[in-house]
Predicted model as a PDB file, atoms N, CA, C, CB and O in Angstrom, pLDDT in the B-factor column:
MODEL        1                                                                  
ATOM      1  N   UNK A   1     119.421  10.731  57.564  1.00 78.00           N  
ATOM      2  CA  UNK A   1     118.075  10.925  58.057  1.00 78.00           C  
ATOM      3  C   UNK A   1     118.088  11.720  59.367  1.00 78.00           C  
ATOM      4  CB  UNK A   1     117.385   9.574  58.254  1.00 78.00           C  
ATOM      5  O   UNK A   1     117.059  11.904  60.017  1.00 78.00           O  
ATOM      6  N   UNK A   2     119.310  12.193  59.737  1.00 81.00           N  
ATOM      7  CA  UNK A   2     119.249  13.104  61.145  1.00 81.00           C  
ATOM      8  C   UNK A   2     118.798  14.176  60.864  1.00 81.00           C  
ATOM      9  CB  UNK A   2     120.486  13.422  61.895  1.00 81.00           C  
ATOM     10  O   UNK A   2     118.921  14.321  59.648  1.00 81.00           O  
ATOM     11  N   UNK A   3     118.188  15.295  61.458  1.00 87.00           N  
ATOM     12  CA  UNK A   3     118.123  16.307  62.147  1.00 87.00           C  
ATOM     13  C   UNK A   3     119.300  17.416  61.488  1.00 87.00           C  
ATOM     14  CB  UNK A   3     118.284  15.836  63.630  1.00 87.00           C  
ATOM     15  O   UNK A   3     120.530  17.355  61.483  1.00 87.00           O  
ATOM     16  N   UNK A   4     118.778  17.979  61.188  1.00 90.00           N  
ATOM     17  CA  UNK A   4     119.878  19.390  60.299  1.00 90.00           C  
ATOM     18  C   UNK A   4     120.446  19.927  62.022  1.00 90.00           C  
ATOM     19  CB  UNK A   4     118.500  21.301  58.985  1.00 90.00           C  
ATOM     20  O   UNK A   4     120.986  21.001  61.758  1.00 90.00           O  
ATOM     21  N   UNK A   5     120.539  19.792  63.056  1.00 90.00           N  
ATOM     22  CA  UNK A   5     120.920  20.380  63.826  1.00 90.00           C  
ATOM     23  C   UNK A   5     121.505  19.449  64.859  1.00 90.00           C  
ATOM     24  CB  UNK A   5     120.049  21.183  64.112  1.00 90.00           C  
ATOM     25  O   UNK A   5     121.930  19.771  65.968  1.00 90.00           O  
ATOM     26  N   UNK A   6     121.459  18.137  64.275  1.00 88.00           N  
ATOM     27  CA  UNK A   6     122.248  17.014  64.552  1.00 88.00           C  
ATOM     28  C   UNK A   6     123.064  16.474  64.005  1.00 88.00           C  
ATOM     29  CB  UNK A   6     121.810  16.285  64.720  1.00 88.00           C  
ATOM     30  O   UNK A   6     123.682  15.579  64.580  1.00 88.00           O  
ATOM     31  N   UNK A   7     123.463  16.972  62.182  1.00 91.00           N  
ATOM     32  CA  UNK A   7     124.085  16.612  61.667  1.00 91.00           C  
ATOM     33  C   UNK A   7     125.908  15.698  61.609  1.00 91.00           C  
ATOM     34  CB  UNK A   7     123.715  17.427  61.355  1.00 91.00           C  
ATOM     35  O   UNK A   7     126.500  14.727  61.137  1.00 91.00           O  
ATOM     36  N   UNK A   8     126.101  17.089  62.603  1.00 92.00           N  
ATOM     37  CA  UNK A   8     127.821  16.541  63.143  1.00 92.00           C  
ATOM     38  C   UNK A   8     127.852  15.977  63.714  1.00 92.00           C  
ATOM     39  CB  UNK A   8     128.786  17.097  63.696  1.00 92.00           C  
ATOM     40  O   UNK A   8     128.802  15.196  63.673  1.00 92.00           O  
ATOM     41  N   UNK A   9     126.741  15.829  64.895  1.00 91.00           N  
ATOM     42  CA  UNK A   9     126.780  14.294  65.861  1.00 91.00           C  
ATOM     43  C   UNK A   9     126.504  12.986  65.063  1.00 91.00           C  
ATOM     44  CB  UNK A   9     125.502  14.267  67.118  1.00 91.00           C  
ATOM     45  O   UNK A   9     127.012  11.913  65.388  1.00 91.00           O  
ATOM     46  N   UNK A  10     125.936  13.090  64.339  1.00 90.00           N  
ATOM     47  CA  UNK A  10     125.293  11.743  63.273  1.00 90.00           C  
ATOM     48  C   UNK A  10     126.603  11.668  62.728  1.00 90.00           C  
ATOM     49  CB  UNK A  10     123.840  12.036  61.905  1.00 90.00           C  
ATOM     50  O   UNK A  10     127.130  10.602  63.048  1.00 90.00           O  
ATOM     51  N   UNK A  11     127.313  12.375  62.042  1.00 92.00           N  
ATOM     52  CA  UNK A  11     128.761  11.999  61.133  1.00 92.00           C  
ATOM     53  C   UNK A  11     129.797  11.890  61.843  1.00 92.00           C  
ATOM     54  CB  UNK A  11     129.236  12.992  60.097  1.00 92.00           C  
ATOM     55  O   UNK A  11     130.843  11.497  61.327  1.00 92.00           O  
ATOM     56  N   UNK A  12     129.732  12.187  63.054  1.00 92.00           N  
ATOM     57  CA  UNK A  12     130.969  11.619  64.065  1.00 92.00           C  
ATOM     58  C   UNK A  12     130.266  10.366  64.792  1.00 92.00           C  
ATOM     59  CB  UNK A  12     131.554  12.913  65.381  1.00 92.00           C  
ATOM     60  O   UNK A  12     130.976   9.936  65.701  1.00 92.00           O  
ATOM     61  N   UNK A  13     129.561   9.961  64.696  1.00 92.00           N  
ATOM     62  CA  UNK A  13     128.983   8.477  65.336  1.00 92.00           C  
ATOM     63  C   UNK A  13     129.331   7.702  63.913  1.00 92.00           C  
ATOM     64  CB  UNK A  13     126.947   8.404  65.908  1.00 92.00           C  
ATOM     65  O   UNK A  13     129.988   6.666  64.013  1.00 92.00           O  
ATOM     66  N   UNK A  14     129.035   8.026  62.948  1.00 91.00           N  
ATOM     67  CA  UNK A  14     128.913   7.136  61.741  1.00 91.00           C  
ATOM     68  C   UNK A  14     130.138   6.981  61.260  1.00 91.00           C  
ATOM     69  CB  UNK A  14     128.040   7.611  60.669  1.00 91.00           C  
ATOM     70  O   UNK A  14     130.327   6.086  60.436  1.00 91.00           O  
ATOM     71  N   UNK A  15     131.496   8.045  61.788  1.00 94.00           N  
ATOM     72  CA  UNK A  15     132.500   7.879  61.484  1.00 94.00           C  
ATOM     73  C   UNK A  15     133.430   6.853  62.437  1.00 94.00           C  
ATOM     74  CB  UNK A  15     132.842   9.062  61.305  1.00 94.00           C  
ATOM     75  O   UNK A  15     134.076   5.897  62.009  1.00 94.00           O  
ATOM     76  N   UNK A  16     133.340   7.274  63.784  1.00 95.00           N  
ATOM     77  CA  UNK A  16     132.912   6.418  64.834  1.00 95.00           C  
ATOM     78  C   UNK A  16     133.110   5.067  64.913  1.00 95.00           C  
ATOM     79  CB  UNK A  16     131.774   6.523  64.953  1.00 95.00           C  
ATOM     80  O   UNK A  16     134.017   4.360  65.354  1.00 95.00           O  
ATOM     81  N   UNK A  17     131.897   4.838  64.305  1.00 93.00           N  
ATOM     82  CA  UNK A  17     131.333   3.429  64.129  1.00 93.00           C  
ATOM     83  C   UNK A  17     132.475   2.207  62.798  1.00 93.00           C  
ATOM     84  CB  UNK A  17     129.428   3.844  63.410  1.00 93.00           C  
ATOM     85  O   UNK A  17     132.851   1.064  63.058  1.00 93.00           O  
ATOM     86  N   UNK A  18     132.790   3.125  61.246  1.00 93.00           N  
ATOM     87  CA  UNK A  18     133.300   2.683  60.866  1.00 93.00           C  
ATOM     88  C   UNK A  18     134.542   3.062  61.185  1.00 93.00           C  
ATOM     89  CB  UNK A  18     132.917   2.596  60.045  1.00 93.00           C  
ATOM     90  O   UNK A  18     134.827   3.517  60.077  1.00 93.00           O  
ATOM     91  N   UNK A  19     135.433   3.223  61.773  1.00 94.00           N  
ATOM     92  CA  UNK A  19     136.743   3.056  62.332  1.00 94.00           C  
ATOM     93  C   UNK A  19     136.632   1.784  63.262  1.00 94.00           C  
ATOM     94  CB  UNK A  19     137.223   4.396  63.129  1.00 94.00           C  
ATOM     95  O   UNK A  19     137.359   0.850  62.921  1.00 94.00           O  
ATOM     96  N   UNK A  20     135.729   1.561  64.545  1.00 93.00           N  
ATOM     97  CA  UNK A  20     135.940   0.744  65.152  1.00 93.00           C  
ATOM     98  C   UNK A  20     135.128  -0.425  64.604  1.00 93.00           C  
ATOM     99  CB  UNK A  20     135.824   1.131  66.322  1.00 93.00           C  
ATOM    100  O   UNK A  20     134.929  -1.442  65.270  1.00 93.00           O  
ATOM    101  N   UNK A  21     134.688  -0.252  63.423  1.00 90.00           N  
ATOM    102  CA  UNK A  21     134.307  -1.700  62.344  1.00 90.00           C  
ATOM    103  C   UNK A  21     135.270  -2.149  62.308  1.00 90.00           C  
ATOM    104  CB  UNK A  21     133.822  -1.666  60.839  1.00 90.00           C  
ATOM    105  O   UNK A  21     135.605  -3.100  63.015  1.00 90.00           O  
ATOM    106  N   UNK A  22     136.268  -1.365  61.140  1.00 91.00           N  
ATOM    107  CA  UNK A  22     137.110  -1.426  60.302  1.00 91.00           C  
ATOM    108  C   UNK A  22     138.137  -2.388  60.961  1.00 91.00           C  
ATOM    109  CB  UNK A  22     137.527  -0.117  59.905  1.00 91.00           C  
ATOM    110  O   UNK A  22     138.614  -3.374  60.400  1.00 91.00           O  
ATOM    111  N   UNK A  23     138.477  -1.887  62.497  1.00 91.00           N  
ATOM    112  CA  UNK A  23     139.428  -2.488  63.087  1.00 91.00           C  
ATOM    113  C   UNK A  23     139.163  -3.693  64.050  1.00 91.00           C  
ATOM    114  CB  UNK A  23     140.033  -1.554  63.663  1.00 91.00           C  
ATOM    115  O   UNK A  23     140.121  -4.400  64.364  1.00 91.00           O  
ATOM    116  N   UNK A  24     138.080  -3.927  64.468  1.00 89.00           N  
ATOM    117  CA  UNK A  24     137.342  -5.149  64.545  1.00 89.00           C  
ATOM    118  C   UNK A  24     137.696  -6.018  63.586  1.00 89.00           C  
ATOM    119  CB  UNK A  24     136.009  -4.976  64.481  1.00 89.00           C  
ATOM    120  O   UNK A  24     138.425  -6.897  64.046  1.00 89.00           O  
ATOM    121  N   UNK A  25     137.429  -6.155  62.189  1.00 86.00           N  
ATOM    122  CA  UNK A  25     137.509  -6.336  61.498  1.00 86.00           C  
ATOM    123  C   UNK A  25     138.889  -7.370  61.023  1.00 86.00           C  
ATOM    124  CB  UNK A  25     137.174  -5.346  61.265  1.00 86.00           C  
ATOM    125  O   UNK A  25     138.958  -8.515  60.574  1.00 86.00           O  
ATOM    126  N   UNK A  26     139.833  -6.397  61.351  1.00 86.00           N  
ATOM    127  CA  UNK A  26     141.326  -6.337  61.072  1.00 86.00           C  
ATOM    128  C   UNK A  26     141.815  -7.635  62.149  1.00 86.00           C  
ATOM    129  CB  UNK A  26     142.083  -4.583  61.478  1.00 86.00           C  
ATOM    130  O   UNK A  26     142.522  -8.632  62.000  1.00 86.00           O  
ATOM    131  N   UNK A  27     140.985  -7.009  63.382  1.00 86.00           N  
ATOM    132  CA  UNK A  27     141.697  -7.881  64.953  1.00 86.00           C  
ATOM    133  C   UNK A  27     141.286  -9.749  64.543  1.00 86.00           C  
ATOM    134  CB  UNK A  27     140.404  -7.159  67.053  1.00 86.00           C  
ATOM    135  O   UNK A  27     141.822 -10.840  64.737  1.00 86.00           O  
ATOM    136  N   UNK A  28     140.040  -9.231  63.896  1.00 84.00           N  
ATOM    137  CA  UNK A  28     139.053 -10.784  64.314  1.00 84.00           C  
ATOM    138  C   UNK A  28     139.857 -11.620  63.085  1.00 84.00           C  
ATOM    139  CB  UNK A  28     136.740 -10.703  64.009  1.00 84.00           C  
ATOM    140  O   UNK A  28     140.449 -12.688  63.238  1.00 84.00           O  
ATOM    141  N   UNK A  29     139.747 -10.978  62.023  1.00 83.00           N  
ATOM    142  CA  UNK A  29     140.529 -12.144  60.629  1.00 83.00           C  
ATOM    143  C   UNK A  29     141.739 -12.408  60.198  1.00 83.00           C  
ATOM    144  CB  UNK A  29     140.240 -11.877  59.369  1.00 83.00           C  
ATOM    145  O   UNK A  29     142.239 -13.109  59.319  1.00 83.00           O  
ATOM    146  N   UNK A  30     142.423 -11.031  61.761  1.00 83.00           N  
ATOM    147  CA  UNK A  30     144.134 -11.508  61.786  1.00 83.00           C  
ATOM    148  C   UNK A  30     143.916 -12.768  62.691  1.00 83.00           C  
ATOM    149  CB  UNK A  30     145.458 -10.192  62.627  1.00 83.00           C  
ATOM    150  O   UNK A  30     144.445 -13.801  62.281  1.00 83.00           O  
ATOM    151  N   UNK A  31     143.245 -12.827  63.814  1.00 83.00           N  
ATOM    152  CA  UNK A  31     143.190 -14.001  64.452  1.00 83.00           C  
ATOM    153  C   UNK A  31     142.340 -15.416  63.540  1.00 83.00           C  
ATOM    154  CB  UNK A  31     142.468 -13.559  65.844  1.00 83.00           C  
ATOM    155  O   UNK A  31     142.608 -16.608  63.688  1.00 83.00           O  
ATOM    156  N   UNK A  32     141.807 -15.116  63.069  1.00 80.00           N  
ATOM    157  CA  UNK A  32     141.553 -16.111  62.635  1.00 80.00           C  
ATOM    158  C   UNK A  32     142.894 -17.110  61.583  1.00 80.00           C  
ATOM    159  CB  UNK A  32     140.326 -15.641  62.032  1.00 80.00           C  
ATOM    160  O   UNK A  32     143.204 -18.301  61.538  1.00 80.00           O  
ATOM    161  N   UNK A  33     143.331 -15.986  60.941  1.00 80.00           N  
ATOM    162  CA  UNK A  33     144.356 -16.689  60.086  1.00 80.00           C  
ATOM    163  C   UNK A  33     145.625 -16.860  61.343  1.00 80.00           C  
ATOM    164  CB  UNK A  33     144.853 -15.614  58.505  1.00 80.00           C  
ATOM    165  O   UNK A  33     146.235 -17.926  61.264  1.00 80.00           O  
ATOM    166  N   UNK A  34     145.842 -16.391  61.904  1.00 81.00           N  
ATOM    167  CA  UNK A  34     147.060 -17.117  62.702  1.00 81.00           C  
ATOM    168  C   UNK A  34     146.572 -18.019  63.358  1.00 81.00           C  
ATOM    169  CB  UNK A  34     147.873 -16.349  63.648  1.00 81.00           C  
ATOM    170  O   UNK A  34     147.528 -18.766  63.565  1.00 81.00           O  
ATOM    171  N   UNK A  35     145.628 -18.480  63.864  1.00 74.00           N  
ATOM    172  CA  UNK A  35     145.196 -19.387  64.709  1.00 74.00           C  
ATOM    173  C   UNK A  35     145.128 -20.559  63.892  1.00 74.00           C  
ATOM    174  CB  UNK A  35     143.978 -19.029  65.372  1.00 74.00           C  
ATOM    175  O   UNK A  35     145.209 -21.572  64.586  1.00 74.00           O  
ATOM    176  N   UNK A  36     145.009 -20.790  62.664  1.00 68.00           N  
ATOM    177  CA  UNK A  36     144.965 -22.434  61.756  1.00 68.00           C  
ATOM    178  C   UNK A  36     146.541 -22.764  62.128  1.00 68.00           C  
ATOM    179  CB  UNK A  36     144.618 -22.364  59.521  1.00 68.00           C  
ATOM    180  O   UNK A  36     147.507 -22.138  62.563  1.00 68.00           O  
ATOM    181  N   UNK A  37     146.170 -24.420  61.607  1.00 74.00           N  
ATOM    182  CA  UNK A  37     147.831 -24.868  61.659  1.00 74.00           C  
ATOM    183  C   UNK A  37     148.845 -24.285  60.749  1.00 74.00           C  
ATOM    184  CB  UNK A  37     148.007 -26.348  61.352  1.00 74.00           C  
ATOM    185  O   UNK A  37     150.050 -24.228  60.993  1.00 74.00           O  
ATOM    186  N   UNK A  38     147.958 -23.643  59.139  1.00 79.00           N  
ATOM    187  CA  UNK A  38     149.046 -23.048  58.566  1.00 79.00           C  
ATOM    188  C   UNK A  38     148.493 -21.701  58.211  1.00 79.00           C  
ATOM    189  CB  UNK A  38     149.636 -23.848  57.388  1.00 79.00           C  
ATOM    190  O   UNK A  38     147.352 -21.499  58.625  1.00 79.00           O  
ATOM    191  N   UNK A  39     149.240 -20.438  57.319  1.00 78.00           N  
ATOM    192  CA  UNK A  39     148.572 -19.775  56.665  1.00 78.00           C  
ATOM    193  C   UNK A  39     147.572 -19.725  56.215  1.00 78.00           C  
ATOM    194  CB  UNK A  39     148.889 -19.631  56.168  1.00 78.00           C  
ATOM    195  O   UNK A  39     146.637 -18.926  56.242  1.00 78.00           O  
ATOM    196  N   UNK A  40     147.868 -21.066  55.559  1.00 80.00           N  
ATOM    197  CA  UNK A  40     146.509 -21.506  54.048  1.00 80.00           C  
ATOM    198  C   UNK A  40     145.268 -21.835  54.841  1.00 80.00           C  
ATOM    199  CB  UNK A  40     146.900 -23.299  52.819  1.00 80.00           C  
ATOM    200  O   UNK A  40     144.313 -21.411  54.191  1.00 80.00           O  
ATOM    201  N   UNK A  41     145.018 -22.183  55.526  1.00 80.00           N  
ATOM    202  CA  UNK A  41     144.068 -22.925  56.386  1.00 80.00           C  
ATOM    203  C   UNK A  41     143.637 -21.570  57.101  1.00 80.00           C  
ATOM    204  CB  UNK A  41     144.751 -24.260  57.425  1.00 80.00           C  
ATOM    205  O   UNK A  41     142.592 -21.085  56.665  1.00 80.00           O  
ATOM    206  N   UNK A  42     144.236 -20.918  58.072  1.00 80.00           N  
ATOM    207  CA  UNK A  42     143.722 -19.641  58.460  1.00 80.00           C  
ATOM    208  C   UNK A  42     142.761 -19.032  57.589  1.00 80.00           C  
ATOM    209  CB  UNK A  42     144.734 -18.766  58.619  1.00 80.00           C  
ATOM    210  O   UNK A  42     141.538 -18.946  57.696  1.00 80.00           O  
ATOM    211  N   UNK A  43     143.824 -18.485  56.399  1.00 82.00           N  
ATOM    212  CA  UNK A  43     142.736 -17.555  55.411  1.00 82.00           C  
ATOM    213  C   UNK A  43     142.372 -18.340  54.635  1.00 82.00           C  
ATOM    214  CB  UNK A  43     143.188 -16.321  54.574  1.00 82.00           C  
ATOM    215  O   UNK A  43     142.192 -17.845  53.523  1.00 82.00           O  
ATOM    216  N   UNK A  44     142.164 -19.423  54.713  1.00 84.00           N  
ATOM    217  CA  UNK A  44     140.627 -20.059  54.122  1.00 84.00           C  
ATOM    218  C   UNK A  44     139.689 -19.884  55.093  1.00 84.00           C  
ATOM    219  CB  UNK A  44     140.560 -21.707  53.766  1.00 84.00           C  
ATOM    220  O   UNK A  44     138.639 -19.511  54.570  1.00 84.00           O  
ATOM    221  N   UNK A  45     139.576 -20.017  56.610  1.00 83.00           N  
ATOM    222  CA  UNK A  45     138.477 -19.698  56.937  1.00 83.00           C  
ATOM    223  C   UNK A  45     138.547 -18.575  57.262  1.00 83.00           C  
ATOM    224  CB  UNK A  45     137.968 -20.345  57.680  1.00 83.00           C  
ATOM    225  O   UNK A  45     137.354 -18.334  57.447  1.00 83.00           O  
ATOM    226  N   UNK A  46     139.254 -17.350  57.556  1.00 83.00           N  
ATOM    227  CA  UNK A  46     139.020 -16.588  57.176  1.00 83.00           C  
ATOM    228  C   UNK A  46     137.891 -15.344  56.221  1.00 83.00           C  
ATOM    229  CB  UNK A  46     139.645 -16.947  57.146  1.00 83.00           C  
ATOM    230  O   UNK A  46     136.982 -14.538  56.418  1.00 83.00           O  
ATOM    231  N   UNK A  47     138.989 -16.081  54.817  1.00 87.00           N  
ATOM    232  CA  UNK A  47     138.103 -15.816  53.644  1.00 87.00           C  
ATOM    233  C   UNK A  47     136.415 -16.484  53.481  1.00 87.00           C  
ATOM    234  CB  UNK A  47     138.994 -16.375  52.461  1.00 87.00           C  
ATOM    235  O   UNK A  47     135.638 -15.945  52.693  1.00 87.00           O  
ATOM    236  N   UNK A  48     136.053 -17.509  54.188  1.00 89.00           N  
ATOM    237  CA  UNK A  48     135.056 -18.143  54.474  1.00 89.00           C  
ATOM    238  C   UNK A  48     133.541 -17.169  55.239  1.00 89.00           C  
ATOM    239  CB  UNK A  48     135.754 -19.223  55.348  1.00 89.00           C  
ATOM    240  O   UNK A  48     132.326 -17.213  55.046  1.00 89.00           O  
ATOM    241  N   UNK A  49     134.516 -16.299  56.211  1.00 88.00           N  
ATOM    242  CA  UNK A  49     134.045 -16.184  57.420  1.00 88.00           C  
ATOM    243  C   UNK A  49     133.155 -14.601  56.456  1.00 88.00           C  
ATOM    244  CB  UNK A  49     135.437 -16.083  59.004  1.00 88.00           C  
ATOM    245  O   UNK A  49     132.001 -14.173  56.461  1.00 88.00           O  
ATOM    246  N   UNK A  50     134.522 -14.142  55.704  1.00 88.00           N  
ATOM    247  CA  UNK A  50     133.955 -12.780  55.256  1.00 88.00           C  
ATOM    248  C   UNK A  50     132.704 -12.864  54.518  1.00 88.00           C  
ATOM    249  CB  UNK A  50     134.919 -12.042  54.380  1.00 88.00           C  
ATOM    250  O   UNK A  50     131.661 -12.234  54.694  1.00 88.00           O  
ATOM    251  N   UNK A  51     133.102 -14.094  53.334  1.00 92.00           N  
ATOM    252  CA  UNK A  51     132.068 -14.117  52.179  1.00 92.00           C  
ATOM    253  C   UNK A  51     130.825 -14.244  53.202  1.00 92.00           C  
ATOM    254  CB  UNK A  51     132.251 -15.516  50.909  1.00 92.00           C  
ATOM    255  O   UNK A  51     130.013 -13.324  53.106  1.00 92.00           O  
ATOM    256  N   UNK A  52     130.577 -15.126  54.059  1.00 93.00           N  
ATOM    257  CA  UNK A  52     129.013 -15.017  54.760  1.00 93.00           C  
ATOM    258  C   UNK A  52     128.782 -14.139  55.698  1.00 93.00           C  
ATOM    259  CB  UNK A  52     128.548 -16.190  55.435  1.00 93.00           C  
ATOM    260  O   UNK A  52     127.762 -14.188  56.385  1.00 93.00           O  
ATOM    261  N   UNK A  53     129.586 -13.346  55.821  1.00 91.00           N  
ATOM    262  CA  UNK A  53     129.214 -11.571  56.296  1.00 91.00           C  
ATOM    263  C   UNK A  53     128.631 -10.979  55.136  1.00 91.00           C  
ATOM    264  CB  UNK A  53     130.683 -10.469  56.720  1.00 91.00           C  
ATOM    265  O   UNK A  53     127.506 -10.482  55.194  1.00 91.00           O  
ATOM    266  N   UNK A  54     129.450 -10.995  53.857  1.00 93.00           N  
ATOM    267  CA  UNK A  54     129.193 -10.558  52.496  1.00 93.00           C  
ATOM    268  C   UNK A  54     127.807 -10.779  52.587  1.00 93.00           C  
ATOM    269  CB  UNK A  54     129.949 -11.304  51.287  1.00 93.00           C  
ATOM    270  O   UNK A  54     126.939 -10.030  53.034  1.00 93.00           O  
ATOM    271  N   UNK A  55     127.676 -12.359  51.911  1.00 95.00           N  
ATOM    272  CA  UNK A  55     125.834 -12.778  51.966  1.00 95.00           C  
ATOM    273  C   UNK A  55     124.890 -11.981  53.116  1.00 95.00           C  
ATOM    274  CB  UNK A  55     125.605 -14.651  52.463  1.00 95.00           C  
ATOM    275  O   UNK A  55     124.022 -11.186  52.754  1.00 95.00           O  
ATOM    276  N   UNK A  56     125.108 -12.229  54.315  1.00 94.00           N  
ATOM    277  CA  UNK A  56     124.464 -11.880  55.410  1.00 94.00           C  
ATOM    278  C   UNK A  56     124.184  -9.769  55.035  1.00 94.00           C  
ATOM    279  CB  UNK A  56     125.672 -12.503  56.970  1.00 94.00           C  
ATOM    280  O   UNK A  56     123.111  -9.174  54.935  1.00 94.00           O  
ATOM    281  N   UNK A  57     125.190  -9.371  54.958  1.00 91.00           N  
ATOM    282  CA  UNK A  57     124.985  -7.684  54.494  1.00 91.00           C  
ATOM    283  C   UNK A  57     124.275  -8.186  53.373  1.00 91.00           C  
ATOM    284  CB  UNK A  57     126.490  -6.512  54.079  1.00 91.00           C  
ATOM    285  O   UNK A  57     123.299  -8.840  53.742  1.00 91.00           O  
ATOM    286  N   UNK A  58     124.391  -8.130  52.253  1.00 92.00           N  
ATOM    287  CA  UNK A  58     123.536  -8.421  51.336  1.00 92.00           C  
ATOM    288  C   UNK A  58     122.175  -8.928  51.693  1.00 92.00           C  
ATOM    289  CB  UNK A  58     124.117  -9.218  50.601  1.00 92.00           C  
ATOM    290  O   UNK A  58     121.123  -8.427  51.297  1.00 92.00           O  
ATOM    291  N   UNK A  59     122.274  -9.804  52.355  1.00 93.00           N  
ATOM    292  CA  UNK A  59     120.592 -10.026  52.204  1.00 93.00           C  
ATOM    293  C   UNK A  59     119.815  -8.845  53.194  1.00 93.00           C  
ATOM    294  CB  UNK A  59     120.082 -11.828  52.841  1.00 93.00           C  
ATOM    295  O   UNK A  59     118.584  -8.862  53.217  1.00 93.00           O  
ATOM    296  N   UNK A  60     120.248  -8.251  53.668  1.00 91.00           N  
ATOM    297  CA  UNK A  60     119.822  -7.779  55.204  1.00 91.00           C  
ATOM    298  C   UNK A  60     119.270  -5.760  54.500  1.00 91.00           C  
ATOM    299  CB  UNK A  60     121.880  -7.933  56.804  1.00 91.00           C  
ATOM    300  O   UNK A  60     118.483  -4.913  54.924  1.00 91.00           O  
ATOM    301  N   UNK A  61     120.155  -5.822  53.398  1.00 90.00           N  
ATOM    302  CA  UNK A  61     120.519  -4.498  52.290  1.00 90.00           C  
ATOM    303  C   UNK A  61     119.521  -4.977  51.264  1.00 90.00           C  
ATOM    304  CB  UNK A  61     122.365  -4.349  51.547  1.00 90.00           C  
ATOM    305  O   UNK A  61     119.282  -4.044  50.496  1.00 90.00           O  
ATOM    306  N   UNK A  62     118.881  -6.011  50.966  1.00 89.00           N  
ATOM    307  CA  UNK A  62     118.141  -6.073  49.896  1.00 89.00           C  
ATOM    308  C   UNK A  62     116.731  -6.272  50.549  1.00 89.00           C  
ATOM    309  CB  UNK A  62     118.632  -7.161  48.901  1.00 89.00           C  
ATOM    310  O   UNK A  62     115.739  -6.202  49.824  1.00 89.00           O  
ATOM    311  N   UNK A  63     116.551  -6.619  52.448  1.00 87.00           N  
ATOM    312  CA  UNK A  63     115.632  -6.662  52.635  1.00 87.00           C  
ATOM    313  C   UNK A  63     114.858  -5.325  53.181  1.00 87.00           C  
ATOM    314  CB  UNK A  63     115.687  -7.617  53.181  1.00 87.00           C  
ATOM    315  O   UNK A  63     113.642  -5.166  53.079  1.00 87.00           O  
ATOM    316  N   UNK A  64     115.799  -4.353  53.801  1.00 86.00           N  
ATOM    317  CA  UNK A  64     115.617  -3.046  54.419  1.00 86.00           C  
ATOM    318  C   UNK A  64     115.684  -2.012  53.491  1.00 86.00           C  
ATOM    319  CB  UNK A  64     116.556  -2.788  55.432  1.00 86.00           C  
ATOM    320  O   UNK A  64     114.855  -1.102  53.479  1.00 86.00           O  
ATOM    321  N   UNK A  65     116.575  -2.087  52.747  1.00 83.00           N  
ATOM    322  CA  UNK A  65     116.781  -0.526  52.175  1.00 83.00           C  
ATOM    323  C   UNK A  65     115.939  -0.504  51.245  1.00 83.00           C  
ATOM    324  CB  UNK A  65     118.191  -0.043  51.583  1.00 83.00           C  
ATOM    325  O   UNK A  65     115.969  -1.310  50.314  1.00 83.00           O  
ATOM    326  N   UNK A  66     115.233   0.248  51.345  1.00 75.00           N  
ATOM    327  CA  UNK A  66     113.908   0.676  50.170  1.00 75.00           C  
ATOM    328  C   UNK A  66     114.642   1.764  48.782  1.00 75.00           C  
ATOM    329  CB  UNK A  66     112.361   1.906  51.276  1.00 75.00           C  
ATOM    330  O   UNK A  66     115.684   2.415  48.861  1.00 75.00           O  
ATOM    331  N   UNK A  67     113.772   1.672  47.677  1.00 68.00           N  
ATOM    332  CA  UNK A  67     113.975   2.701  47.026  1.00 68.00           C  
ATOM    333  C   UNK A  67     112.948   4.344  47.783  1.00 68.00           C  
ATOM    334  CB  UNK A  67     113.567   2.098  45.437  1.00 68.00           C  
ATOM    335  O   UNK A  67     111.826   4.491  48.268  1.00 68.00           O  
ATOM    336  N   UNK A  68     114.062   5.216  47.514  1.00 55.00           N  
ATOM    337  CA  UNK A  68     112.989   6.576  48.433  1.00 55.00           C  
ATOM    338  C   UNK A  68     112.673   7.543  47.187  1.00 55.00           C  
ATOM    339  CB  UNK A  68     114.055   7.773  49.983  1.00 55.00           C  
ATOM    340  O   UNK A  68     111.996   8.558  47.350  1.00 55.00           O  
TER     341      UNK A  68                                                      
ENDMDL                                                                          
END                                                                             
């Protein structure tokens, strides 16, 4: 939705943005799984933590994004 003369700034922010998702991402659910008493326990909540990001994007994508 940018600006034809904003274009490359919009795709280097948006690229940007998912790199330092991505690795957010990486930092927060490596800590989470080392921080339980075992593996299993880590990435269970972990895996916990994602699925209600999952839900949460999902609902947030079914309430905003319109058909255009």
């Amino acid at each position: 939705a940018a600006p034809k003369q904003l274009a490359g700034t919009a795709s280097g922010v948006l690229n940007a943005s998912r790199q330092i998702g991505a690795t957010l991402g990486v930092v927060l659910f490596g800590a989470m799984v080392s921080s339980g008493d075992s593996l299993v326990s880590g990435m269970h909540a972990a895996l916990i933590a994602a699925a209600g990001l999952f839900v949460c994007g999902g609902m947030l994508c079914f309430r905003y994004v319109r058909d255009r």
